[in-house]
Structures are given as structure tokens and as C-alpha cells.
N, C-alpha and C positions, 0 to 999 in steps of 0.2 A: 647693782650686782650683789648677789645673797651665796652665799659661801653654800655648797651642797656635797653631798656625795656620788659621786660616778662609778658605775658599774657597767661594762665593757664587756660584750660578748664575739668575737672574731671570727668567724670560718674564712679560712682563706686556704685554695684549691682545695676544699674538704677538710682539712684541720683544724679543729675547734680550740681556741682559746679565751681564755678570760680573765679580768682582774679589776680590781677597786681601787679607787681612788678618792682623795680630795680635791673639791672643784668648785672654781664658782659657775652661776648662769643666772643671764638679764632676759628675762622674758618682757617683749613689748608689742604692740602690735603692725611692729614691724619684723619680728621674728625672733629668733630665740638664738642664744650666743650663752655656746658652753665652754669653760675651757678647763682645762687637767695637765697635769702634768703625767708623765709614762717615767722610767726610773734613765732613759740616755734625751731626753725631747720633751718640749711645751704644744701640745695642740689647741687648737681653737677648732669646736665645730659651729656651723653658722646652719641655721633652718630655715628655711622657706616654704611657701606654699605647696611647691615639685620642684623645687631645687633646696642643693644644699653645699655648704665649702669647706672642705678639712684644710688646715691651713697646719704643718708641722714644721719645726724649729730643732734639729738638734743633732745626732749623730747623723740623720740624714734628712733633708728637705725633702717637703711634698705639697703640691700646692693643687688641689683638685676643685674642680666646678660637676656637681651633678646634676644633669637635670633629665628627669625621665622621660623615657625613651630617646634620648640623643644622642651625637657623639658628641665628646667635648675635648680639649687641649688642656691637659696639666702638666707640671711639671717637677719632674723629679732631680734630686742633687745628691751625689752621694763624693765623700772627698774632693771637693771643692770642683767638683765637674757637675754642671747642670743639662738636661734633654728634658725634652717633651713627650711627652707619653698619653696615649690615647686614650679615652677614658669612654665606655657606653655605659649608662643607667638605665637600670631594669625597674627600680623600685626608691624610691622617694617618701619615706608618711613619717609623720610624727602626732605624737596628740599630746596636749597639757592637760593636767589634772591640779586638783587644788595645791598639791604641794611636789608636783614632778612631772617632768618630760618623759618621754618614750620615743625613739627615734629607731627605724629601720632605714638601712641603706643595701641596697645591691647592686653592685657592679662589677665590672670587668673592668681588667688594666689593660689592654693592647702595645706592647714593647715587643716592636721588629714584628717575628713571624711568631713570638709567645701570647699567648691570653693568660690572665690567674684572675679568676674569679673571687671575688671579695664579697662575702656576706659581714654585716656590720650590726650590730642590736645595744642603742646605749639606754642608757635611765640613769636620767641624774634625780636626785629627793632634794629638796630641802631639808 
């Protein structure tokens, strides 16, 4: 595990956000595991070939599986109440370079008769 820095770019329903952070990531060739902290939450993201797992901890739980073009079952926790929530993947890719990841993620959340579309762009450096 090498201690790096995270940079985080968000669109979600069209609204662009972003921020930096300190992070570590294990790249192996079994896939690449980033994790950061956000200022209420501990994330962990997991990479794979066309899947990928956000796994967060903190003011509110999210446990998500993506894999492109599927649907998939995650779950959400908010005040000590947990549901599942539907998850489709649009886009999947990541690429390593000598001293960093690049990670795009797209997807939709499906909650009831809602969709919110989630655009996701990280790069961790060493």
C-alpha cells in the first residue's frame, strides 16, 4: 500500500463537483484498491477488468458492484436504515501509468420510480 494523492471529479444529475484528497492504493495484478477519506466518510474504490466496487463508511453507507452494461443490486444506508438500490453501468475503464491510476465510472442509481445519473473521474498519483 503507497500512500498517493486523490483527485475526484463528480457529475451527478449534471452537477459538476470535485476535490482532493490524501490516499493510499495497492496496485496488483489482481486489480487496483484505492482508498481516501471525504470530510463526513472512509471510501474504498476496487478496480477490475469491467467491474468496479465503491464501498463507503460514514454519514451514510453505500455499497455498490459495477459492472458494464448490467444491472446490479447495491445498497444504500442512511440513519441507521438500509435498502437496496439498483444500479446500471454504462462505462467501466481504468488505466495505470508509471506512477498513477485513472479511473472512469458511469452509472445510474435506480431508487423507486427516480434515476440520478452518476458520472465519476478519479486519479490517484503517487
Amino acid at each position: 500500500m503507497k500512500a498517493c494523492e486523490v483527485s475526484i471529479i463528480t457529475m451527478v444529475d449534471g452537477e459538476k463537483r470535485s476535490f482532493s484528497c490524501k490516499g493510499s492504493m495497492e496496485v496488483s495484478v489482481f486489480g487496483t484498491q484505492i482508498f481516501y477519506s471525504e470530510p463526513n466518510a472512509n471510501v474504498q474504490v476496487s478496480l477490475g477488468k469491467e467491474t468496479a466496487t465503491i464501498v463507503r463508511q460514514g454519514d451514510y453507507t453505500l455499497s455498490l458492484l459495477l459492472k458494464r452494461g448490467e444491472m446490479t443490486v447495491g445498497k444504500l444506508g442512511i440513519g441507521g436504515n438500509e435498502g437496496e438500490i439498483q444500479v446500471y453501468t454504462y462505462k467501466v475503464e481504468y488505466s495505470i501509468r508509471e506512477n498513477a491510476v485513472m479511473a472512469i465510472l458511469h452509472y445510474d442509481l435506480l431508487m423507486g420510480d427516480g434515476r440520478q445519473q452518476m458520472k465519476l473521474r478519479m486519479v490517484a498519483r503517487y
